[in-house]
Each structure stands twice: as C-alpha cells, then as structure tokens.
C-alpha positions in Angstrom: -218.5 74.1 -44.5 -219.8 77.1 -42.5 -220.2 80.3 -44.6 -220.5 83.3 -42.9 -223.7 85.5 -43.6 -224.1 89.0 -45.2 -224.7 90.5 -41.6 -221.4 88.4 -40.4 -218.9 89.8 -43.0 -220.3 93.1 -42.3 -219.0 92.4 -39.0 -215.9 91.4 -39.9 -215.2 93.8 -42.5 -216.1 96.5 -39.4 -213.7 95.2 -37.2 -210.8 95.0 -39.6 -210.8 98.6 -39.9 -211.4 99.5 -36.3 -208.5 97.0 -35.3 -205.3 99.4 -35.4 -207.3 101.4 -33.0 -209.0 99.6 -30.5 -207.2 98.8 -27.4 -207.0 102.8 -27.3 -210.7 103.4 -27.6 -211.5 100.5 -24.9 -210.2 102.2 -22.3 -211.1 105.8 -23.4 -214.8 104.3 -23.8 -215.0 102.7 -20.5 -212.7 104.9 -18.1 -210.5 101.6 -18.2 -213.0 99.3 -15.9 -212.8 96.6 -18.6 -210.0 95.3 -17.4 -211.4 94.9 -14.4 -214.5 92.9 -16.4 -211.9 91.2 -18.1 -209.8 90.2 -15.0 -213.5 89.0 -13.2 -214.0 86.9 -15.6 -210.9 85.0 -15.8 -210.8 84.4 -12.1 -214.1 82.2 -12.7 -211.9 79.7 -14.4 -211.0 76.4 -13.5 -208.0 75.3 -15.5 -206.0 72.1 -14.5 -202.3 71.9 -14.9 -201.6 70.9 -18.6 -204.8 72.6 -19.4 -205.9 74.1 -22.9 -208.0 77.4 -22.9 -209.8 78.4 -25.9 -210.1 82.6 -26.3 -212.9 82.8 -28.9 -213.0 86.6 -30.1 -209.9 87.3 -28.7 -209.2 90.1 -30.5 -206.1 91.9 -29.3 -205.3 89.3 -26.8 -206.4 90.9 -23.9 -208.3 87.9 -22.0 -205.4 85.6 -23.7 -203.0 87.3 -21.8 -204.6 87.1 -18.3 -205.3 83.9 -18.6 -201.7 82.8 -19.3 -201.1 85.5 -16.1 -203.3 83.7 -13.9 -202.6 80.3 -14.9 -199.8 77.9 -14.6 -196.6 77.8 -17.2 -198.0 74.7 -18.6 -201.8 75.6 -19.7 -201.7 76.4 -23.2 -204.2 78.9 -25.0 -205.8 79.1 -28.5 -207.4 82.8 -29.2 -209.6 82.6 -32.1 -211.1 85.5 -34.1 -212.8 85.6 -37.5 -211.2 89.0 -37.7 -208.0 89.1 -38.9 -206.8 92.3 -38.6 -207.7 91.7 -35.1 -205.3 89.1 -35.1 -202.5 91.0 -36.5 -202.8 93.3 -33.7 -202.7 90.7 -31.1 -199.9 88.8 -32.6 -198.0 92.2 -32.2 -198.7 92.3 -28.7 -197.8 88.5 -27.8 -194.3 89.4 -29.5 -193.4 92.0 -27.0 -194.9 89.6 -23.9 -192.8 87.4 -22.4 -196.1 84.9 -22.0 -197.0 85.3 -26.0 -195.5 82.1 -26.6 -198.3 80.3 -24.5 -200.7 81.4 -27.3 -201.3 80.5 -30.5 -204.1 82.4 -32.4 -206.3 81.3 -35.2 -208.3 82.7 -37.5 -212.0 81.1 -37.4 -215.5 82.1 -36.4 -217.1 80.9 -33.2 -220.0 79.1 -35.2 -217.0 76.6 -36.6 -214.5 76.0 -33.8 -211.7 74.6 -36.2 -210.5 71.8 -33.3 -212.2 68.2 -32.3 -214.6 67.1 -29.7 -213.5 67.6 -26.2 -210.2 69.5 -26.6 -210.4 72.1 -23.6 -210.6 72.2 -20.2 -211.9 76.1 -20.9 -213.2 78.4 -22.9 -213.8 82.6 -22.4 -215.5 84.9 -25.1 -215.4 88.2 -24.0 -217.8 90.8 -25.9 -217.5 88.5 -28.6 -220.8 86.7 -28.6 -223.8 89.6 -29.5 -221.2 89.2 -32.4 -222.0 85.9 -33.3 -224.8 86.0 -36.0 -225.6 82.6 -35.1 -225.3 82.4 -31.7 -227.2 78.7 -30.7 -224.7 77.2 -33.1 -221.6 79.2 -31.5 -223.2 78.3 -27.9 -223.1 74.4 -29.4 -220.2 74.7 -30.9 -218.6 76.3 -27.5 -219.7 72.8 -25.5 -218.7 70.4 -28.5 -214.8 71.1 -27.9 -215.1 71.5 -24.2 -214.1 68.5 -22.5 -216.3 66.9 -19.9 -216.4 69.2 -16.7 -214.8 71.7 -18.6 -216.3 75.6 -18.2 -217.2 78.3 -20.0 -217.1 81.8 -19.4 -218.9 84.8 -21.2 -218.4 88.3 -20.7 -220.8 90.9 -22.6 -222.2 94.1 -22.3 -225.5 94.6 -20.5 -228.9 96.9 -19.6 -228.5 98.3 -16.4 -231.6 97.6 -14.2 -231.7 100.7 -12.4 -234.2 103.1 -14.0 -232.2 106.4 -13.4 -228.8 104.8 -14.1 -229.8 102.6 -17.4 -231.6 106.2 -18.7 -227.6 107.5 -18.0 -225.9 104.9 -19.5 -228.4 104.8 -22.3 -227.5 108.7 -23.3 -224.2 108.1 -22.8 -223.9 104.9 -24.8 -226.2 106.0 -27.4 -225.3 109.8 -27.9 -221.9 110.3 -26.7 -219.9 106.9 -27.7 -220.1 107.2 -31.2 -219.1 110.8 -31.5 -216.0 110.3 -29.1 -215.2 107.1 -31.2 -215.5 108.7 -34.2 -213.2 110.9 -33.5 -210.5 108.6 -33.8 -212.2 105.6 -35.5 -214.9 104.9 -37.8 -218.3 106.1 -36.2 -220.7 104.0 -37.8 -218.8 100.9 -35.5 -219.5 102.9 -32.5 -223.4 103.4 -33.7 -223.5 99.5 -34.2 -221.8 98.8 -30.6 -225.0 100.1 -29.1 -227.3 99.2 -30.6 -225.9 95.3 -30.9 -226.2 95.5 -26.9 -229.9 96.8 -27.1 -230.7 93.5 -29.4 -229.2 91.2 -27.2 -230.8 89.1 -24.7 -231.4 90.1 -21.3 -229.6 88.3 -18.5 -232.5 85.3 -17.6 -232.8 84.8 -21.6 -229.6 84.1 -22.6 -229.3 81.9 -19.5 -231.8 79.7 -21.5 -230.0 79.8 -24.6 -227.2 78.8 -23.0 -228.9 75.5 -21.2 -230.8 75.0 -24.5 -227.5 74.3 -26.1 -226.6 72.0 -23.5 -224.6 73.9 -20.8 -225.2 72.8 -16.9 -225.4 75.4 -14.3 -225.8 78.2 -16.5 -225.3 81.3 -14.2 -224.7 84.8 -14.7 -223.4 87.7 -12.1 -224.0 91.4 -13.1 -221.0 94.1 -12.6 -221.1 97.9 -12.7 -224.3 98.4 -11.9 -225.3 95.7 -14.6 -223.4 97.6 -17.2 -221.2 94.1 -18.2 -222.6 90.4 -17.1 -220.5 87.6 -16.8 -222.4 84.5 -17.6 -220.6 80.9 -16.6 -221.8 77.3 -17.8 -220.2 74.2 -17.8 -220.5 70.8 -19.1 -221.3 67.6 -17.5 
C-alpha cells in the first residue's frame, strides 16, 4: 500500500488549510487567465460518447466541471485529490451545478489511482503534478488506468523563456505572490507555490519523463508567454 512521504503530507496538510480560500486567490493571483489555461487544456481532449474522465488533483472541481461542459451528457468524470478539504470544497460547488451529478470525487493520491487497468478514455491533472512527490510513479500510474488510445493532458506552471519577461514574472512570482496571498491565506503556501515551479522540470525534460513512463507522442505547447504549459501524451 502506498504511503505518502514526510514532504507529501506536508503537502497535503498545506492545502487543507488553503482550501476554503482558493478559488478566490486563483483568480486574484493570475488576473483570471487560468481559466483560460484551464479551458485550453480541456479542448485537447478526446472523449468518446460513454466515456470516463479521470480529474486527478481536481481540487475545487474547476477542470471537472469543463469537462462535463464540453463533453457529452453521457461521459462520466472521477476528480481525485489526496486533499480533502479540497474535496469538500468541490463537493459544495458540484451541489449548486446542474452538471455535479456527472462527477463523483475521491479521495486518493495520484501515485495510487484507486481504479483498475484501462478504465478511461482520459485523464487531465492541472497544476497538480510538481505536487506529486513521486512523480514517475504518478506518470505510470496515469497510463496504467488509461485505456488503449486513451490521452492525457497536463497543465502546470512554467519559466518563461524570454529573458526580460521571466526576470518580470520571477519578481512578481517570487516577491509579490506571497505577500498578496498572505493577505488572505497562509503565506508560507504562496512561498512554496514558487519555488515548487522553480524545481520542476523544464518543458523538453518532463517531455522525457513522460515517454520514460510509457506515454506516445508526448508534446507540450507553451501559453502566456510560457507562463503555463500544457503537456499532452497518449497511449498506444
């Protein structure tokens, strides 16, 4: 049985006291374009009619939601987070969305996808997976319960590669972000936010994590500037 490390309940714990607040500090943080990320990433989808998404790190529901927007009344999606006061605040929103019965959400870390081999068409994680402490096993763990020719679709923070705009982004990411979020959340989650970007791979590397662990056309396409990537592999 999986257990999750010092570093991931650290995690967790973090993100249980965030939770009542986040959807409110998303879009102060990021002017609102993550929705736009999140609505990118979602339109590189592929679902089939009776298909099964899996949302790992759903969170709040967010990417749950726009996929049951964008897909047809009869695709059905699990969102997964090992956070569950995450989960209690996505629960409230499916209750007061006319597509939250769609969903079902489960609480369970991405290195231990509690489902069997091959049971969707899909699966999204979106700035879920710098969070996953072990991240080859959540990459192999993402293409065991992907059925053949099924896709998935990551979305996570980048670098910029523009000199002059990644030394902007880096001030405002590093300096400003955590005062503004601790303002109305806990700081110290808005110090680790950048810095768990500046320790994850670049673009090209985690392109090659994801073939290592067995994905097929890994891919990735850069937005805002390279502020967010969207990285999409599938399986054969």
């Amino acid at each position: 049985m999986f257990e999750l490390s010092d570093k991931g309940r650290g995690v967790r714990k973090m993100f249980d006291t965030i939770a009542p607040r986040y959807d409110l500090l998303n879009r102060l943080l990021s002017f609102g374009i993550d929705r736009r990320w999140r609505r990118y990433a979602v339109s590189q989808l592929q679902v089939p009619i009776d298909g099964r998404v899996l949302d790992i790190a759903t969170g709040t529901c967010d990417v749950a939601l726009e996929i049951a927007e964008r897909t047809d009344s009869s695709v059905r999606i699990v969102g997964e987070d090992f956070t569950q006061g995450m989960l209690v605040q996505g629960q409230k929103k499916l209750d007061q969305s006319p597509l939250g019965s769609r969903i079902m959400l489960v609480n369970a870390p991405c290195e231990a996808i509690p489902h069997p081999d091959c049971s969707f068409d899909a699966i999204t994680i979106a700035f879920g997976i710098r969070n996953v402490v072990e991240r080859e096993q959540g990459l192999q763990e993402m293409l065991r319960v992907l059925k053949p020719g099924g896709r998935a679709v990551i979305l996570e923070f980048s670098n910029p590669q523009s000199r002059l705009f990644r030394s902007l982004y880096h001030f405002y990411f590093r300096q400003l972000l955590p005062s503004i979020g601790g303002l109305f959340s806990q700081r110290s989650a808005y110090q680790y936010l950048p810095d768990s970007v500046l320790e994850f791979p670049v673009q090209e590397d985690f392109i090659s994590m994801m073939s290592a662990a067995g994905f097929v056309r890994a891919r990735h396409t850069d937005l805002t500037l390279g502020i967010a990537t969207v990285y999409v592999g599938d399986k054969d």
